[in-house]
C-alpha positions as CSV (number, residue, x, y, z in Angstrom):
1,X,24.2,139.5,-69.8
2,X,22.4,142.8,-69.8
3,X,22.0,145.1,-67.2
4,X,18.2,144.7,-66.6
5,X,13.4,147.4,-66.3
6,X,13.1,150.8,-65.7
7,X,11.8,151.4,-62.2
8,X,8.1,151.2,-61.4
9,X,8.0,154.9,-60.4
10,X,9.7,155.6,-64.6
11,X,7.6,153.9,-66.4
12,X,4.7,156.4,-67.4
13,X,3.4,156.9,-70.3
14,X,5.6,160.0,-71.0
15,X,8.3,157.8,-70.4
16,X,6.9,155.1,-73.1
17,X,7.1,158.0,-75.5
18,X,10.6,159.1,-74.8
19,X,11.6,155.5,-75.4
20,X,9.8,154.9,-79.0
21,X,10.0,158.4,-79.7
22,X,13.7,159.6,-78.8
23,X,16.9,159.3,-81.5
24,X,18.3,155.5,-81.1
25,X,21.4,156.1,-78.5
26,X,24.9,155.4,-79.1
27,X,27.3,153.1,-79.2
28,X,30.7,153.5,-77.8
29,X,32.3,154.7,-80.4
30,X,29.8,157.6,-80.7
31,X,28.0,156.3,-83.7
32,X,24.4,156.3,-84.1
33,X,23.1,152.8,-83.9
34,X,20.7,154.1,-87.2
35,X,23.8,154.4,-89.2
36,X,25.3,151.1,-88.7
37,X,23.9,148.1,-90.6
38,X,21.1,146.2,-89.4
39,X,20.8,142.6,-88.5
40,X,17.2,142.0,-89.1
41,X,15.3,139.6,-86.9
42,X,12.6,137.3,-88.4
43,X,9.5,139.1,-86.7
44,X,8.9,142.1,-84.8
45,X,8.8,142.2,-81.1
46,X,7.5,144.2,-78.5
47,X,8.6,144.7,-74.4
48,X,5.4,145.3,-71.8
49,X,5.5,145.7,-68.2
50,X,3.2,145.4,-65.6
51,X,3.3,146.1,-61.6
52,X,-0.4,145.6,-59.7
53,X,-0.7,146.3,-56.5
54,X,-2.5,144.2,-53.9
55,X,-6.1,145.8,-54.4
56,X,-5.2,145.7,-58.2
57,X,-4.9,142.3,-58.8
58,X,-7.5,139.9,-60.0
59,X,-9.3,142.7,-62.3
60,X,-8.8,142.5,-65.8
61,X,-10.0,146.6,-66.3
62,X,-7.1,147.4,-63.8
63,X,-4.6,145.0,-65.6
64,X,-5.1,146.7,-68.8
65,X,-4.5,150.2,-67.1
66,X,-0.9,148.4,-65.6
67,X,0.2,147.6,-68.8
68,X,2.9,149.7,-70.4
69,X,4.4,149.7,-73.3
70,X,8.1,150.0,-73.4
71,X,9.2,149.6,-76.8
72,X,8.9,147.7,-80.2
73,X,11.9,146.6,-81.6
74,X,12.6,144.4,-85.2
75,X,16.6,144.1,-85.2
76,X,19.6,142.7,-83.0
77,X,20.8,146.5,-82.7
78,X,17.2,147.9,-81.6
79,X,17.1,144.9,-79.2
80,X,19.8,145.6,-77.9
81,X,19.4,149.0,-77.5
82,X,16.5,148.4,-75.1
83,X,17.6,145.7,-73.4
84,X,20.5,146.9,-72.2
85,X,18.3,149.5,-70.1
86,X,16.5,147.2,-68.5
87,X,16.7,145.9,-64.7
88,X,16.9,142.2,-63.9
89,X,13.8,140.7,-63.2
90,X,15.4,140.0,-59.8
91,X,15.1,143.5,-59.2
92,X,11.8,144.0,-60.1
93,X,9.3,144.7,-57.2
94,X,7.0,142.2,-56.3
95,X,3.8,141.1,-58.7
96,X,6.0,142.7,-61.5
97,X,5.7,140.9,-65.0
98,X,8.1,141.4,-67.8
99,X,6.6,140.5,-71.5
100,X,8.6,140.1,-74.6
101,X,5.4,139.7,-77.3
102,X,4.9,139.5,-80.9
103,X,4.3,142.9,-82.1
104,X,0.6,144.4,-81.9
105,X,0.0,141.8,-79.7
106,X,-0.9,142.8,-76.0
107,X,-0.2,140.3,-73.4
108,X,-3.7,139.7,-72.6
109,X,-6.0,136.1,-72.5
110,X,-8.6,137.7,-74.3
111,X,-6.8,139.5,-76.9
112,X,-7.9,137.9,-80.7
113,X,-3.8,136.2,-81.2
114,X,-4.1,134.6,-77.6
115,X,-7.4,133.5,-76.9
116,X,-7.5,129.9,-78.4
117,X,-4.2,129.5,-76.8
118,X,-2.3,128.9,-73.3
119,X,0.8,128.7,-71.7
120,X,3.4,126.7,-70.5
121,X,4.6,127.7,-67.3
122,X,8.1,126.8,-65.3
123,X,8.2,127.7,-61.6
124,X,11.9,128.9,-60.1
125,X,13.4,129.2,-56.8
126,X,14.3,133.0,-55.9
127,X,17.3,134.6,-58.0
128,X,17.0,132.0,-61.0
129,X,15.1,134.3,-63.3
130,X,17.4,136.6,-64.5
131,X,19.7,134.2,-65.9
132,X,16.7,131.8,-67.5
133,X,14.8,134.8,-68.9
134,X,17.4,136.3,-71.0
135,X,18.2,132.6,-72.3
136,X,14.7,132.6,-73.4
137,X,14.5,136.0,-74.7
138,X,17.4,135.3,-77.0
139,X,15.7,131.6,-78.0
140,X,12.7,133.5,-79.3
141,X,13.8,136.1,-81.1
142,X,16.2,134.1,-82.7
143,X,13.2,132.0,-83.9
144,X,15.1,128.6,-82.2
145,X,11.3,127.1,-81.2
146,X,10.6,126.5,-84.7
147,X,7.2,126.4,-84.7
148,X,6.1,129.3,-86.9
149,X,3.7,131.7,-85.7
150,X,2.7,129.2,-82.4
151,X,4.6,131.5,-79.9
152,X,2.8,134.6,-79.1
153,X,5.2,135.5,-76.5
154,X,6.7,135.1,-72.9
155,X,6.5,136.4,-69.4
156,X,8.7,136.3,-66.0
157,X,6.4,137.0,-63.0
158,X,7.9,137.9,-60.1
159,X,6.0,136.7,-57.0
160,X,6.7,136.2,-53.3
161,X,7.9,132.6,-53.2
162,X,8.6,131.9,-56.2
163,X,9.3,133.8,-60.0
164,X,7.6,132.4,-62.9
165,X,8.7,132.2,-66.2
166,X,5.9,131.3,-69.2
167,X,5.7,130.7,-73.2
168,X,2.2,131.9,-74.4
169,X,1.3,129.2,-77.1
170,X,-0.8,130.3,-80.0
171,X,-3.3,127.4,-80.4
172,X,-3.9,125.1,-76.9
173,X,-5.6,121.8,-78.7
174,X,-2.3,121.6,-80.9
175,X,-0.4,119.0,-78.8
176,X,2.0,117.9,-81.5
177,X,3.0,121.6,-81.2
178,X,2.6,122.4,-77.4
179,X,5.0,119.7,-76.7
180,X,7.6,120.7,-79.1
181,X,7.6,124.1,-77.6
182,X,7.7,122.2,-73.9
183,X,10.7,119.9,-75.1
184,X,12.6,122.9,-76.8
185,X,12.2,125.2,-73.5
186,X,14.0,122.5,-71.6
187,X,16.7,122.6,-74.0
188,X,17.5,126.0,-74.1
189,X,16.9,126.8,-71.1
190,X,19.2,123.4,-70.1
191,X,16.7,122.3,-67.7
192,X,16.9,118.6,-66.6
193,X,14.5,116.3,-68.2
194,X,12.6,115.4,-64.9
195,X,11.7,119.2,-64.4
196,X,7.8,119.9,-64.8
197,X,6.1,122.3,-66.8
198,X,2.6,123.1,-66.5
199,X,0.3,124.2,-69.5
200,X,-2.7,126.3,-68.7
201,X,-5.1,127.4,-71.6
202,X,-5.9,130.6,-72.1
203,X,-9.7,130.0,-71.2
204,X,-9.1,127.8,-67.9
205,X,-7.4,131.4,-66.7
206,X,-10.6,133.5,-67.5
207,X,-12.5,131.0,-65.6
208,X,-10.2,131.3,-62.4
209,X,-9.6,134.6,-63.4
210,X,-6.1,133.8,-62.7
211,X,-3.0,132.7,-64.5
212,X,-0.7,129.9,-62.4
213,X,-3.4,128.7,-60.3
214,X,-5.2,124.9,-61.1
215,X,-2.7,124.2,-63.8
216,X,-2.6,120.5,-65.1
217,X,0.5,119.8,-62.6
218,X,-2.0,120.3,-60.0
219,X,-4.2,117.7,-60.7
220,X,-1.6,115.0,-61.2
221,X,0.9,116.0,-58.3
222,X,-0.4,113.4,-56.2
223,X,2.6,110.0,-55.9
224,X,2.7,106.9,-53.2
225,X,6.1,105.9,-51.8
226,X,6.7,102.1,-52.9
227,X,4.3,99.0,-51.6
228,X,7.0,98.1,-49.3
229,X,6.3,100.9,-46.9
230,X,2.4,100.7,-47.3
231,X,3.5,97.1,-45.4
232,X,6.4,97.7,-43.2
233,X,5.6,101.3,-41.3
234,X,1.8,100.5,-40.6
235,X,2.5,97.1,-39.1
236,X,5.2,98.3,-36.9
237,X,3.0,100.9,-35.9
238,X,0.0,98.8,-34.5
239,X,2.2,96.1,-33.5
240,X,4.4,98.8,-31.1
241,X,0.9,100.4,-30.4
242,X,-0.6,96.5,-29.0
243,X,2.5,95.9,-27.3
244,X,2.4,99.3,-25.2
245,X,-1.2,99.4,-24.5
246,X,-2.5,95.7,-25.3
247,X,0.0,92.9,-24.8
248,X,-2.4,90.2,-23.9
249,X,-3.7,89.9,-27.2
250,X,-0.7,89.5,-29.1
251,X,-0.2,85.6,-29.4
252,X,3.7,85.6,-27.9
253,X,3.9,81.9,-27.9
254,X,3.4,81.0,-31.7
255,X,5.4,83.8,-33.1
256,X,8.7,81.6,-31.9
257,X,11.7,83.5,-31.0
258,X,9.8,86.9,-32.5
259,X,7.3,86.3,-29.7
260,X,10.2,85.3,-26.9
261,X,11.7,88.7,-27.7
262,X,8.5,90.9,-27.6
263,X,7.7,89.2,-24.4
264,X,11.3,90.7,-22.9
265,X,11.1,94.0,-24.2
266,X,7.5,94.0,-22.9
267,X,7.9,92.4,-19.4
268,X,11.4,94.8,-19.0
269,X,11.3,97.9,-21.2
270,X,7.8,99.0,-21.9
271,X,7.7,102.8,-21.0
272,X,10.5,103.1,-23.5
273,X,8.0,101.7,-25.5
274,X,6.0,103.7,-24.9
275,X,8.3,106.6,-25.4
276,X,8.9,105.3,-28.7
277,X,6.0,104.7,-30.2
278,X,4.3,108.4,-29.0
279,X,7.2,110.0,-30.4
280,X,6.7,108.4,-33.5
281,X,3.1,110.0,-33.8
282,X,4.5,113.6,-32.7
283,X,7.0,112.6,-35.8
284,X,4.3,111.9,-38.1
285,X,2.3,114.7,-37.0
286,X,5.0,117.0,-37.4
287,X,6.0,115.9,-40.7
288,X,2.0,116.6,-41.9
289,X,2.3,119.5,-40.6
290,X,5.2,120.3,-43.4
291,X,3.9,118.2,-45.8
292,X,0.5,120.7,-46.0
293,X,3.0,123.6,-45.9
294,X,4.9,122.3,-48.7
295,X,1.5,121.3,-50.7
296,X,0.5,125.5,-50.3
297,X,3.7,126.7,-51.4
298,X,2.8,124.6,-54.5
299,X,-0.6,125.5,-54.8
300,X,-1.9,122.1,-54.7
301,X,-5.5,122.1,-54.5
302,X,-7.3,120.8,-51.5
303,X,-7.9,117.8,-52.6
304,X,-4.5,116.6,-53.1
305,X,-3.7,118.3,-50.2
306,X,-5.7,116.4,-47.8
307,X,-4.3,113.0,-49.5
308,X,-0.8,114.1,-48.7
309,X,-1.8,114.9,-45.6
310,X,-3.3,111.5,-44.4
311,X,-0.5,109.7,-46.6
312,X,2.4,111.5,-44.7
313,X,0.7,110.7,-41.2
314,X,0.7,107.7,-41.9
315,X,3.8,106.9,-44.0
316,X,5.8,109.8,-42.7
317,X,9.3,109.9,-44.1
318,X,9.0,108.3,-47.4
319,X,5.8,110.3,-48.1
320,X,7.9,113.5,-47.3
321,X,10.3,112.5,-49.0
322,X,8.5,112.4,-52.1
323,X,6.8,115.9,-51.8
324,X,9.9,117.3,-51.2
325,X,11.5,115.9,-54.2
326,X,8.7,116.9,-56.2
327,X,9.2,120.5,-54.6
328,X,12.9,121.1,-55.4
329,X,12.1,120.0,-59.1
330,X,8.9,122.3,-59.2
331,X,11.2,124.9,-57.6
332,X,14.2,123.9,-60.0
């Protein structure tokens, strides 16, 4: 694995010069890589970086000023050449980007190769991105996708929570193709088959004027623990609740031995009842309380939010459960 980008504080544009304009280095035994034999790639590819700060961010006039251009490359040799200068993107500052793109392509929305495109994006816990990035890299250039000129390129974002790694599609309303690309990330990348990707078009970022924001996950993140619980947690809820606060309306008698039981606990234990059933609405409440941290750390929109929210308060558990199931394999 390489030994991954030049620092923030290097890459200038006198810097992008030296790179594309200084004699191709040396291998170990001396030699110049330019006199060894070449192993062509299929397509030409170019490296771009990008660090925004804070008050940068959100502005595509600023973006374009980020963006730096640290070499074009068309062989395995030249690849490696720059590669092997590069930091891993776990090194990277925060809000840096790496972008491997087709060459003469910038990694901009707007730009005439991307516009009628999008991207498929796949969210990682902290300190997974080195590894997957390079497994990428090496999938693209060596053409393994398969889909002609589709790719346009890729990214790893590096963000606070999370690191991002994404495959700009060349065409968004080609599904036949968009989910090729999806299916063949997984592979290479060995990701398990229940791992989501999101797509996002190209457009749908220009609107939000951001790129993993409202992606189609978002809208469809939303699941319901199994019709048992719907039954089972709610009427032991208001059952506990009637027979802490109003047992006279509970008809004992014809609910048999049920009823001959209830009317024990009741007559004999009913302040740990009432313990009980208040510390199961702390629990609940508690457990909202993470289920609408969770729901941010995803971005889910408000929406969604709100129905975890009310589903976990009153389901608790087996609503949690599922969101934070949902999380680890967002976060795989």
């Amino acid at each position: 694995m390489a030994t991954n980008i030049i620092n923030d504080g290097e890459i200038t544009s006198e810097n992008n010069d030296k790179i594309e304009s200084s004699s191709p280095p040396k291998d170990e035994n001396n030699i110049n890589v330019s006199d060894t034999p070449f192993h062509l790639l299929e397509g030409r590819w170019t490296f771009w970086y990008t660090h925004r700060p804070t008050t940068f961010r959100n502005s595509s006039i600023n973006y374009d000023s980020c963006l730096k251009k640290l070499g074009t490359f068309g062989s395995v040799e030249e690849f490696w050449c720059y590669y092997d200068h590069m930091k891993f993107p776990s090194e990277l500052p925060l809000y840096s980007d790496v972008h491997l793109f087709k060459e003469n392509l910038k990694p901009m929305w707007e730009e005439e190769g991307n516009r009628l495109g999008g991207k498929w994006i796949l969210r990682l816990k902290k300190g997974l991105s080195t590894r997957l990035w390079e497994l990428l890299v090496l999938a693209v250039i060596g053409e393994q996708f398969n889909v002609g000129k589709e790719i346009c390129g890729i990214v790893c974002s590096i963000r606070p929570q999370e690191d991002l790694i994404s495959i700009w599609t060349k065409t968004a309303n080609n599904q036949l193709i968009t989910q090729r690309i999806k299916e063949t990330m997984k592979k290479v990348l060995n990701l398990p088959q229940e791992c989501p990707l999101e797509y996002k078009t190209h457009n749908d970022s220009l609107r939000d004027n951001c790129s993993y924001r409202n992606t189609d996950r978002m809208t469809k993140s939303f699941e319901s623990p199994k019709l048992i619980w719907w039954i089972i947690i709610p009427i032991c809820i208001i059952y506990l609740f009637l027979m802490v606060h109003w047992p006279y309306i509970i008809p004992l008698k014809s609910l048999g031995s049920f009823g001959d039981l209830s009317y024990y606990l009741i007559s004999n234990y009913r302040f740990l009842l009432f313990l009980i059933l208040w510390s199961t609405f702390i629990a609940h409440f508690y457990e909202t309380l993470i289920a609408r941290r969770i729901c941010r750390q995803l971005n889910i929109d408000q929406e969604l939010t709100y129905l975890w929210m009310v589903q976990t308060f009153i389901l608790g558990f087996p609503s949690l459960t599922i969101l934070q199931r949902y999380k680890r394999q967002a976060l795989w």
